[in-house]
C-alpha positions in Angstrom: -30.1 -3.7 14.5 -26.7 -3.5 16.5 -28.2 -5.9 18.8 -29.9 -8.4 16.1 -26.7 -8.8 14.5 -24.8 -9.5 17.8 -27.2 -11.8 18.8 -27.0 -13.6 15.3 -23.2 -13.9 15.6 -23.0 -15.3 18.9 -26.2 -17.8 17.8 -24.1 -18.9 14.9 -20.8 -19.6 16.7 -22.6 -21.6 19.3 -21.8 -19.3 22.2 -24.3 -17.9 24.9 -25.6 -14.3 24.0 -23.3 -11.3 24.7 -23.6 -8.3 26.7 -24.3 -5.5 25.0 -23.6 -2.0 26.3 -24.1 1.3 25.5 -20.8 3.5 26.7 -21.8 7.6 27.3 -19.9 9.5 24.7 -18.1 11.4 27.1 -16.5 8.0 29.0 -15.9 7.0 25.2 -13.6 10.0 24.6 -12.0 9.4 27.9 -11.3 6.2 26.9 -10.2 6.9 23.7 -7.3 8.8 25.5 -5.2 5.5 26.6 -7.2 3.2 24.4 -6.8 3.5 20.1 -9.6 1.5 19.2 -11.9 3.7 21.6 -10.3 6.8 19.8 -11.6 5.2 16.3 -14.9 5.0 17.8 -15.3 8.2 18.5 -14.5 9.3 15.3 -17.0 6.9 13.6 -20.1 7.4 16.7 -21.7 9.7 13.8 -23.1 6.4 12.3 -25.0 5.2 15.1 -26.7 8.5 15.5 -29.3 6.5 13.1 -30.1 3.3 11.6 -28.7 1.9 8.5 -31.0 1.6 5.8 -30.2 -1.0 3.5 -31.5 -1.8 -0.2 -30.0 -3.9 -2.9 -33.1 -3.4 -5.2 -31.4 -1.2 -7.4 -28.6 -4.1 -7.7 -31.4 -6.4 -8.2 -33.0 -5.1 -11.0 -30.4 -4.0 -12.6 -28.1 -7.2 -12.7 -30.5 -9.9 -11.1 -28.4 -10.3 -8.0 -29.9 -10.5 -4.6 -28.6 -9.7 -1.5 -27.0 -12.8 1.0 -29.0 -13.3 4.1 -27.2 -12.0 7.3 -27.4 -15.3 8.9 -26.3 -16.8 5.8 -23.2 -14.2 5.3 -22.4 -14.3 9.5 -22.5 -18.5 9.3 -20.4 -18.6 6.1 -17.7 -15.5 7.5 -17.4 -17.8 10.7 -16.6 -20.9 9.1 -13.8 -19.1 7.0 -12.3 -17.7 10.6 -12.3 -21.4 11.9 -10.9 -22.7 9.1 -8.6 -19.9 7.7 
C-alpha cells in the first residue's frame, strides 16, 4: 500500500513516479546514528511489519459518515500545501 499511496501522491502533484526503496534495518539503525529522522524510523519500523487494515464501517453506521477517497484526500492536502 506504501507504494500505491506514493504513486498516488506523485500522480497528483504532476511529478514523474518516485523511487521507492526498501533500506535493511540494520543500515537504518546505522543511519539513525548521524541522522534524527532515520532514528524515528527505527523506532516506528514495527508498523510496517504488516499492512494497515482500515475500516470506517463502524463510523458509518453509526453516524452516516463515509470515509474520503485517498486520491480525493492526497489532491485536496496538496492543493492546501500550494496554497497555504
Amino acid at each position: 500500500m506504501t507504494r500505491q499511496l506514493i504513486e498516488i501522491a506523485y500522480r497528483q502533484a504532476g511529478q514523474p513516479p518516485g523511487k521507492l526503496r526498501r533500506l535493511p534495518p540494520v543500515l537504518l539503525r546505522a543511519r539513525g546514528l548521524v541522522n534524527p529522522t532515520m532514528r524515528e524510523l527505527v523506532e516506528m519500523q514495527y508498523q510496517f511489519e504488516e499492512p494497515f487494515v482500515v475500516d470506517s464501517s463502524k463510523i458509518t453506521n453509526k453516524l452516516g459518515v463515509e470515509a474520503t477517497p485517498v486520491g480525493e484526500a492526497l489532491g485536496t492536502t496538496l492543493q492546501e500545501y500550494r496554497h497555504g
